[in-house]
C-alpha positions in Angstrom: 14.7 7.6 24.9 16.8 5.0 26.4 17.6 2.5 23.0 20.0 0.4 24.9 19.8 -3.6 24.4 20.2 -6.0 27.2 22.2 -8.7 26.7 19.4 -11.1 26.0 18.1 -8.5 23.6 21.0 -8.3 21.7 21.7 -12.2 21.5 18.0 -12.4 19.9 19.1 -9.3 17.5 21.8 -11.0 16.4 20.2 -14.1 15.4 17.4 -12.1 13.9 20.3 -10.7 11.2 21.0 -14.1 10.4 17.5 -13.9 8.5 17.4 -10.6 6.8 18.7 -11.6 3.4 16.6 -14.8 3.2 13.6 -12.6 3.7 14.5 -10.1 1.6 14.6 -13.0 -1.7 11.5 -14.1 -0.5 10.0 -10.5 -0.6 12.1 -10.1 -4.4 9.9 -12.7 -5.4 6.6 -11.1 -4.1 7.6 -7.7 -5.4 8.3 -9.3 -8.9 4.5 -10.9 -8.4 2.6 -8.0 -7.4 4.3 -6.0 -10.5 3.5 -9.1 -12.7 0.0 -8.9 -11.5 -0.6 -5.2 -11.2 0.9 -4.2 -14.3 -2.3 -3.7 -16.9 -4.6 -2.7 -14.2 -6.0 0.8 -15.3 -5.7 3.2 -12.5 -3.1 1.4 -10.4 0.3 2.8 -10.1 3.5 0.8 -8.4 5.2 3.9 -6.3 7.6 1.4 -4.4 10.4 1.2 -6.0 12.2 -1.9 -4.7 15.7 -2.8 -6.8 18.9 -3.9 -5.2 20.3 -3.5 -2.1 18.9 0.3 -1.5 15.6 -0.7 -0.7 14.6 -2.1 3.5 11.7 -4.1 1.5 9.6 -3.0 3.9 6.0 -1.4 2.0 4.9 -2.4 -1.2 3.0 0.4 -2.1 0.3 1.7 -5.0 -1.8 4.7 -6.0 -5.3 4.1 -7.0 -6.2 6.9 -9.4 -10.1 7.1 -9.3 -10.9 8.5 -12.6 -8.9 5.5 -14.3 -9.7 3.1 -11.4 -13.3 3.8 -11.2 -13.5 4.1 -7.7 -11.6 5.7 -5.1 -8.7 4.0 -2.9 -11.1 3.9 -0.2 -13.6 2.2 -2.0 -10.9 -1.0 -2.8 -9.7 -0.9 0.5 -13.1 -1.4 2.0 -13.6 -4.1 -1.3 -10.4 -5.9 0.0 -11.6 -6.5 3.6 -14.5 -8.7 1.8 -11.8 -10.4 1.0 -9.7 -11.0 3.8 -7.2 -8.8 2.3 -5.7 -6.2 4.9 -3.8 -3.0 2.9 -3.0 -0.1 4.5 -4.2 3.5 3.9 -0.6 4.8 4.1 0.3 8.5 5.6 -3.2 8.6 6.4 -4.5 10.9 8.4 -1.4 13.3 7.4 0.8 14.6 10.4 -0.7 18.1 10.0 -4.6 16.9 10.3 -3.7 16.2 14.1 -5.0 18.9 16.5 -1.7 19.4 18.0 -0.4 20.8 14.3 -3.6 22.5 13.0 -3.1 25.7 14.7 0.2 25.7 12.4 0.1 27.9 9.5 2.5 25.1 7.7 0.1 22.6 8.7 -3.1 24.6 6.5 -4.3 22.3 3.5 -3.5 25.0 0.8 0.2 24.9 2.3 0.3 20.6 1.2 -1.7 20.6 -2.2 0.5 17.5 -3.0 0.4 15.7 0.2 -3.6 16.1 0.6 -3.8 14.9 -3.0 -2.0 11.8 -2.4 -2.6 11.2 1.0 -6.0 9.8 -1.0 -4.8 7.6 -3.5 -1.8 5.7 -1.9 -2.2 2.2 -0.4 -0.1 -0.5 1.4 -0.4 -3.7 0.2 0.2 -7.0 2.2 3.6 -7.5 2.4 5.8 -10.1 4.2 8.2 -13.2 3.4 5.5 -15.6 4.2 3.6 -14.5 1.9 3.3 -16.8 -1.1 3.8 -16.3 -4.6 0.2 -17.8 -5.6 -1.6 -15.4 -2.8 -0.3 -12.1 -4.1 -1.5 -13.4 -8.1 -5.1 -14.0 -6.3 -4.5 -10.7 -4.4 -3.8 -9.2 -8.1 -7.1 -11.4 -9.8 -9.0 -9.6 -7.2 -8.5 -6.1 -7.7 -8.3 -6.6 -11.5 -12.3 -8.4 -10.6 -13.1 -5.0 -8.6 -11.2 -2.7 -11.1 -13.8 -3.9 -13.3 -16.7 -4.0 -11.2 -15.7 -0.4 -10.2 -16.0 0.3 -14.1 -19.3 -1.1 -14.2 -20.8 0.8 -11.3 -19.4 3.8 -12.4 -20.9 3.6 -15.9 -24.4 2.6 -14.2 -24.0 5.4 -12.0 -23.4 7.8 -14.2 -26.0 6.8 -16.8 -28.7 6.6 -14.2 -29.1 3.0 -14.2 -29.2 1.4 -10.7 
């Protein structure tokens, strides 16, 4: 891999630095949102954690337990697209479902109980500096509307009712 810069490159990288903080308080202020919004949801957990200077600000990321959720991650994400809201099914497919590691004994499914387990809940939210405030509270009304329409087809489903 050849990771040299040009000079042009480099000029443009440089200027590029000159934005990093500014977008990292804009994406402060969508973290505090999303952890504002997300908060009493049932069956959504906040895994990123994002304080101080440690964190690239990069993902903002949740777990959608289905039991609690009533549905699975899938299901929201699909919900979401109705939407116009893009997540992200994160670490999904894992590295070791690719054919060129399944021969692997390391790679098996019983050798990554914890990784196939989460592989299934976790999701990327949307998650940039121009992103507003006011779209991640909708983003947050919406899945606290399909949290609870995910309740209500799970209890019809399970009594039978259609």
């Amino acid at each position: 891999l050849n990771a040299k810069l040009n000079e042009v490159q480099a000029s443009v990288g440089l200027e590029v630095l000159k934005l990093v903080n500014r977008e990292r308080e804009k994406r402060e202020q969508i973290r505090k949102a999303y952890e504002e919004g997300l908060a009493d949801i049932p069956g959504i957990r906040i895994v990123t954690n994002l304080i101080g200077d440690q964190s690239s600000y990069q993902y903002f990321v949740i777990t959608v337990d289905e039991e609690e959720f009533g549905q699975s991650r899938d299901w929201l994400y699909e919900e979401l697209k109705h939407f116009n809201i893009f997540s992200r099914r994160y670490f999904s497919p894992l590295c070791s479902e690719f054919h060129w590691y399944q021969h692997l004994e390391s790679a098996q499914a019983n050798q990554l109980p914890v990784a196939n387990r989460i592989v299934k809940k976790v999701l990327s939210m949307p998650y940039y500096g121009d992103l507003s405030v006011e779209s991640v509270k909708k983003i947050c009304e919406i899945i606290h509307y399909l949290q609870k329409l995910a309740m209500s087809e799970n209890y019809s489903m399970n009594s039978g009712v259609m």
